[in-house]
Every structure is written in structure tokens, then in C-alpha cells.
N, C-alpha and C positions, 0 to 999 in steps of 0.2 A: 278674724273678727275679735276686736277686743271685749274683753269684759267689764260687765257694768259694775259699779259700784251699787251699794245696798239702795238708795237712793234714785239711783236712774232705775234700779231691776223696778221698783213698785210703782213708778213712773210707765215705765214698759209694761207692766202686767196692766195699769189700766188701761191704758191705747191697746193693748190685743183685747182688750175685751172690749172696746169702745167701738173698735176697729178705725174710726176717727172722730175727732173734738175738739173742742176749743180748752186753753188753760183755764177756762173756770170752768170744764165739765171735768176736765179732771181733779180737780182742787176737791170737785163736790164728792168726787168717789170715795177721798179717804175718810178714814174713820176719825171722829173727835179726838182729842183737837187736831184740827185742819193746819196743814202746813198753810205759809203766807201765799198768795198769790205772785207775788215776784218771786219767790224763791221756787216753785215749781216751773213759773216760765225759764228759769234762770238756765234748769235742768232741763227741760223742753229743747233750748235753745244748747246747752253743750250736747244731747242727745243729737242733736239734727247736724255739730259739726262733725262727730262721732260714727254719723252716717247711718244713725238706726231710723230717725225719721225723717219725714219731710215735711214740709206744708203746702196749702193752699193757700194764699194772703185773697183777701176780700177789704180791699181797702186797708186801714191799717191792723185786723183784725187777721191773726193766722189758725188755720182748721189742721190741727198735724194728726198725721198716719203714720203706722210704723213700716218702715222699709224691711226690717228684718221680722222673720215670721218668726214667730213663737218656738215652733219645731224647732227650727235651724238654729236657734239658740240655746234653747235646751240639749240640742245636739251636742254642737262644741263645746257650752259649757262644760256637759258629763264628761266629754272625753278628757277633756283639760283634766277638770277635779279625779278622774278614771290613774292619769298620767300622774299627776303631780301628789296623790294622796296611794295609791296604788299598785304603783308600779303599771301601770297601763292595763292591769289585770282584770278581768270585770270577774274573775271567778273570785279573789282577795277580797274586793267590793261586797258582793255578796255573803260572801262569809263572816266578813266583817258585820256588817249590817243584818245579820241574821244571832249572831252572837249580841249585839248590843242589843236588838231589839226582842232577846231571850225568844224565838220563834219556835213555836213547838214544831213536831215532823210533820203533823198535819197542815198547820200551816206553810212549811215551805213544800208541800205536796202543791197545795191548792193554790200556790202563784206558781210553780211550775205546771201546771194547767193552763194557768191563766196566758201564759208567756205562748204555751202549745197553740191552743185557741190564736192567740195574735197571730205569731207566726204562721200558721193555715190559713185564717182570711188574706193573711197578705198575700201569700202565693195565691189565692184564688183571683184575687184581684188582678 
């Protein structure tokens, strides 16, 4: 799976949350000022050769959906960024991001909770 550029990600995060629409529903989603209309289908249209979306055409009017779920993107991204910023190490990650974001013990108490907690529903699941 390739990765999106800054431009298609915010493209993509509206279509997962749209789940599907037309380029002037997502034109509407962003925030002032509003990218052009052509230039969001433009990126609609490299998305869909990219293989993240598709469409429905209804005449000459297309309704695009994303092909790639949100998960599975997030997935590979982290692992990429895990790999390439890392060393593939998610304990290095962590520490890292525990040192930048100066986290106290109790806060990294209560996401290792949080992680416990996930991890249990899922096996329940």
C-alpha cells in the first residue's frame, strides 16, 4: 500500500468519515478557506488511480467510497513510520514519545491500562 501524500490523507479522512459523497461534499467538509473544487476532484481522481477509492458514476456525476479502511491504513502507515523512524521497534516509539511528551509515571501507568483493557476485549472477542 502506498502512502498518501498530506493532501490525499485529509482527502481520505473525509471519505472515512463520509463513508461516501460526491466532490462537493467533501469540498464542504473542509475548513475555511475551502480548497478549489477542481483541485479536490483532481486528488479524488489520483486517489481512485492509487487504488484507495472508487466510484459510482450516476451520469456524469461520481459518488466515491474509499476502498482502503481507515484501520488498514493506519496499520501500515505506523508500521512504515515504526520501521523507518525506529528501527521497527515499537518499545524505541514509545519511549520516545513518552520522553517528548514529558509523561509523568502515572500517565504512562494509565495508557498501559488502557492498552491491558484493549488487549482483553479483543481476546474476548
Amino acid at each position: 500500500m502506498k502512502e498518501l501524500t498530506k493532501a490525499e490523507e485529509q482527502i481520505m479522512q473525509i471519505l472515512w468519515d463520509l463513508e461516501k459523497g460526491f466532490v462537493k461534499d467533501i469540498v464542504e467538509r473542509f475548513p475555511d478557506p475551502k480548497p478549489a473544487y477542481n483541485t479536490v476532484s483532481t486528488i479524488v481522481r489520483i486517489l481512485e488511480q492509487k487504488g484507495f477509492v472508487d466510484h459510482t458514476a450516476y451520469g456524469k456525476t461520481h459518488e466515491y467510497f474509499p476502498l482502503v479502511g481507515k484501520s488498514d491504513y493506519t496499520r501500515t502507515f505506523m508500521k512504515n513510520f515504526m520501521r523507518n523512524y525506529f528501527s521497527g521497534s515499537f518499545r524505541e516509539m514509545v519511549s520516545f514519545f513518552a520522553k517528548e511528551d514529558n509523561l509523568s509515571v502515572a500517565e504512562l501507568d494509565e495508557l498501559m491500562q488502557q492498552v491491558r483493557d484493549d488487549i482483553t476485549a479483543e481476546e474476548e472477542d
